[in-house]
N, C-alpha and C positions, 0 to 999 in steps of 0.2 A: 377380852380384857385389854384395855388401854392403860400403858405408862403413861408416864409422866417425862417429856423432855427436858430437860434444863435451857433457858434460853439463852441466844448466845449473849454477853455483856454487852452494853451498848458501848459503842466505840464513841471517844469524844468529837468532837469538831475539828480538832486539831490531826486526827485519823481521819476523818471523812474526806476533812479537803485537800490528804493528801499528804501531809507533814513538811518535814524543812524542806524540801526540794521547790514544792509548790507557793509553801509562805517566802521562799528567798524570790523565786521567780514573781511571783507577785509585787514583793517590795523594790526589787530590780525595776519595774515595770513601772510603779507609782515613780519612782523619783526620774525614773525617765520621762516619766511624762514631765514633771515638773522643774526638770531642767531641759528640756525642750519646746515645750506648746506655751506659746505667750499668753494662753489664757490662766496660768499659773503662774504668772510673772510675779504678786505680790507675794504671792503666799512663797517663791524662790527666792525674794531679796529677803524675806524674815532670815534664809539659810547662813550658816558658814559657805564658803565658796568650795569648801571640799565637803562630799556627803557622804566620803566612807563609811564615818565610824557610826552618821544614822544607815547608811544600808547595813551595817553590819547589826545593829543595836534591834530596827523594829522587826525583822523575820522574829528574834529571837523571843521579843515580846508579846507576836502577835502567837509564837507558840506555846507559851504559859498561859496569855489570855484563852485561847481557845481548848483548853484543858490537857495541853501536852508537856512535853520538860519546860522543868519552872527557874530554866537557867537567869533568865534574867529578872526577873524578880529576886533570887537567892543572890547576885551579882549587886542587886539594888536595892537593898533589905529599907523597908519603910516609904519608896519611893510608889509613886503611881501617876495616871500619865498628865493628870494636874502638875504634880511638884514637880511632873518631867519637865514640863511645859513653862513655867511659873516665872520665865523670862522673856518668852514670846507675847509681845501684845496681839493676843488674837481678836480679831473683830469678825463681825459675819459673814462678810465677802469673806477673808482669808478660810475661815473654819468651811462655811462653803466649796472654795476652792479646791480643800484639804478630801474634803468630803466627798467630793465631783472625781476627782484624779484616783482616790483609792477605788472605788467604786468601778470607776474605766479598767484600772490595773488590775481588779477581779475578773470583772466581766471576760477582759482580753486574755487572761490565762488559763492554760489547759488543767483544769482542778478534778478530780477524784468524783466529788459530788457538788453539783451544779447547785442542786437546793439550798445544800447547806453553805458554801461559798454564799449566795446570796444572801441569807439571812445576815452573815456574817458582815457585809456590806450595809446591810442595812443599819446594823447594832452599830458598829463602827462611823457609820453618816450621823446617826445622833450624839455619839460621844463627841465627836467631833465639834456637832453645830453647839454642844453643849457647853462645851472651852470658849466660845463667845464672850466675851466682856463687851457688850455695847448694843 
């Protein structure tokens, strides 16, 4: 006679890849790049010259997106990352730019699950080239 198991739940993206430790160390990562490698240079004069309070702001966003505490969405009730955005003239190259540098900042850090960091890259490249005006 065979039971029946219960399967375990599936854990979100935002567990796979590891949670705050790993999205802060990611986004650390991304604005490093982008305040350092000159191939980021437009898409860094878009910036304020201090990038605190975005290091502070997108770990916390990228963990509500990928299905973990939804602090900053509950912090930023009706906002999304359009209306985030809705001041930056983004163009291809920048959104590109934006795209290239997070992607590197995944690749380059030590995450949970390899698979799903990548997908996550991926989704992230298109919303990105998506913000495009031009």
């Amino acid at each position: 006679m065979t039971t029946a198991t219960a399967e375990a739940p599936a854990t979100s993206p935002f567990e796979r890849v590891g949670g705050h430790p790993v999205l802060r160390a990611i986004t650390d990562r991304f604005y490093d790049l982008m305040d350092q490698d000159p191939a980021y240079a437009e898409l860094r004069d878009m910036h304020a010259e201090d990038l605190s309070e975005m290091r502070a702001s997108l770990p916390l966003f990228l963990a509500g997106w990928a299905g973990g505490p939804r602090d900053w969405f509950e912090a930023n009730p009706g906002k999304c990352m359009m209306s985030a955005h809705g001041g930056f003239r983004i163009n291809r190259a920048t959104a590109g730019q934006w795209a290239e540098a997070m992607r590197r900042a995944i690749a380059e850090t030590d995450v949970a699950d390899r698979e799903i960091a990548d997908a996550m890259a991926d989704v992230l490249d298109r919303m990105a080239k998506g913000m495009a005006r031009d």
